[in-house]
N, C-alpha and C positions, 0 to 999 in steps of 0.2 A: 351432109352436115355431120359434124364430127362434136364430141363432145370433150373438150379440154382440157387433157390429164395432167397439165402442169401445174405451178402454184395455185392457186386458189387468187379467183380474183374477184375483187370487189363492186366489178359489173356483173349481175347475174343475166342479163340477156347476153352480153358476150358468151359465158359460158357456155349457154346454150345454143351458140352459131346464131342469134336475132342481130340484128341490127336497130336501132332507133326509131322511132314508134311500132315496136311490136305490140300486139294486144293482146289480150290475156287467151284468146284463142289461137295464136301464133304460139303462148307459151304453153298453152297445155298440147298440141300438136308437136313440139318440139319435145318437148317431155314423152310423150308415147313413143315419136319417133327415134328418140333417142336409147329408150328402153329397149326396144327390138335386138340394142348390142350391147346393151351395157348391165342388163339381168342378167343371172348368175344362171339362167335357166336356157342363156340363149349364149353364154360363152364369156358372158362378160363374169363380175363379183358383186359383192355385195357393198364394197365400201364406194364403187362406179355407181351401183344406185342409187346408193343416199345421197352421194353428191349432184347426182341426176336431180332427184327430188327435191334437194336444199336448194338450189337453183332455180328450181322453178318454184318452189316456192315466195323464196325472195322476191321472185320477180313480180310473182303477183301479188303478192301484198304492195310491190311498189305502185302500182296500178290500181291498187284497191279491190283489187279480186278477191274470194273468197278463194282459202287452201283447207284443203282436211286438215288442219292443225289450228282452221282459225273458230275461235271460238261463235257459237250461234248468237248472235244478238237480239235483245226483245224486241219484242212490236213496239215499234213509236205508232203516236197519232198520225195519221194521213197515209202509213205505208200500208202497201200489199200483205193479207194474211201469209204465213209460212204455212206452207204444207203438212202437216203431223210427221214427226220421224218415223213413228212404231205407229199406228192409230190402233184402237181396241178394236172387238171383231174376231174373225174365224182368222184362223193362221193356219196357214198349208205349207209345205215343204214337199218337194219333187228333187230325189236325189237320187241318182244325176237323170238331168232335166232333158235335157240336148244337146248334139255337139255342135261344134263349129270345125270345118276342116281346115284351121289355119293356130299359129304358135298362142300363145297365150297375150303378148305384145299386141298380134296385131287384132285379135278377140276381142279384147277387152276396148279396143278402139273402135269397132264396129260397135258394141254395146251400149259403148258411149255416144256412138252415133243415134241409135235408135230410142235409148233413153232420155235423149233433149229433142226426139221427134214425137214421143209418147207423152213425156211431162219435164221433170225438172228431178237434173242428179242433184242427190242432196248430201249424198256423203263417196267416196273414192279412194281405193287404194291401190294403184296401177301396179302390175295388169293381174290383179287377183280379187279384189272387189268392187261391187258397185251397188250402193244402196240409191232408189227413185221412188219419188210418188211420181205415179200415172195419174194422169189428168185427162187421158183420152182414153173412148170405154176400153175396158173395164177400169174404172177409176179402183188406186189400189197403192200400198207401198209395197216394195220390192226389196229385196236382196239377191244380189247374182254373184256365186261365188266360181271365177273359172280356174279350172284346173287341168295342167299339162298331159295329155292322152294319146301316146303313140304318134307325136307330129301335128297334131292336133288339140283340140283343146275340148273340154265338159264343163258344161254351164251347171250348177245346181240353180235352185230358183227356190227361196222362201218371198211367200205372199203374205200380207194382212190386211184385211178390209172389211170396213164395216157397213159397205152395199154389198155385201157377199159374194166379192169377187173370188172366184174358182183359182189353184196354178193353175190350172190346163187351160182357163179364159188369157191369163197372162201370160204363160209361156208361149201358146198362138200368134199373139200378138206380135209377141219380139219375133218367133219364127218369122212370121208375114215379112216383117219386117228388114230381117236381116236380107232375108232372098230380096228384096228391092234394090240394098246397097247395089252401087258400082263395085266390083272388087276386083281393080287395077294391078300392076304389079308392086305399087309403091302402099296397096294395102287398100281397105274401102271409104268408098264417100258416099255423100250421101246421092242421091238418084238425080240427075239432072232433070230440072221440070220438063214435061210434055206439053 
């Protein structure tokens, strides 16, 4: 899948090599996958990623998805509470947290994996942040900030919790975690059931 350096066009799943009924998890896999070549960090620019990201963007607001650019919405009556972004509480910081032996593309992909295994991303900025509340112990908010290391990639990890969860409880976790992925050639998934 290749991402579309000609005019600009006004299908954003085109753009981004989908076809017709893609889902919003077709387009944020499309979006990382296309990051892998089109980050400035991996050979591509910087003007290849915005349009990466305005793309998928697009897209998902056409679908109704949430993007990091869409505003939070309040609580109506009947809905599910939102998670806290920041919750009050002790706040840890662990820098740098642990590595990952793979680019920062495909890092930030795994993270993504383990973070909607653990709870719910609430905020993203591919492939260099990811903010979650955990929902599974240690319940906790997160920030994972990854950065390009020798071929490899460094996780920082800021926590805040007001069950006083530990980093060293949270970063375990994601470890635990990460070592479960599949980590194929085309990048990690998540574990096939047993």
């Amino acid at each position: 899948m290749a991402f579309r350096r000609s005019r600009p066009s006004s299908d954003p799943f085109a753009e981004l090599g989908l076809g017709p009924g893609a889902t919003a998890d077709d387009v944020r896999r499309a979006r990382n996958r296309l990051a892998k070549r089109a980050h400035p960090d991996v050979g591509g620019s910087a003007d290849e990623m915005q349009r990466v990201n305005a793309a998928a963007d697009a897209a998902l607001q056409r679908l109704g998805a949430v993007t990091e650019s869409a505003p939070i919405e309040p609580e109506t009556a009947g809905s599910a509470p939102r998670p806290p972004r920041r919750p009050g509480g002790r706040v840890g910081r662990d820098h740098p947290s642990f590595t990952i032996e793979a680019l920062p593309a495909e890092a930030y992909e795994a993270l993504l994996i383990v973070a909607n295994v653990l709870g719910v991303v609430l905020d993203d900025e591919p492939p260099y942040r990811l903010e979650a509340h955990l929902t599974d112990e240690p319940t906790a908010w997160c920030r994972l900030d990854v950065v390009p290391d020798g071929g490899g990639s460094t996780v920082s990890l800021t926590v805040a919790s007001p069950d006083g969860a530990t980093v060293n409880q949270v970063r375990d976790r994601f470890v635990v975690e990460l070592n479960r992925l599949d980590w194929g050639d085309d990048g990690p998934r998540p574990p096939l059931p047993s």
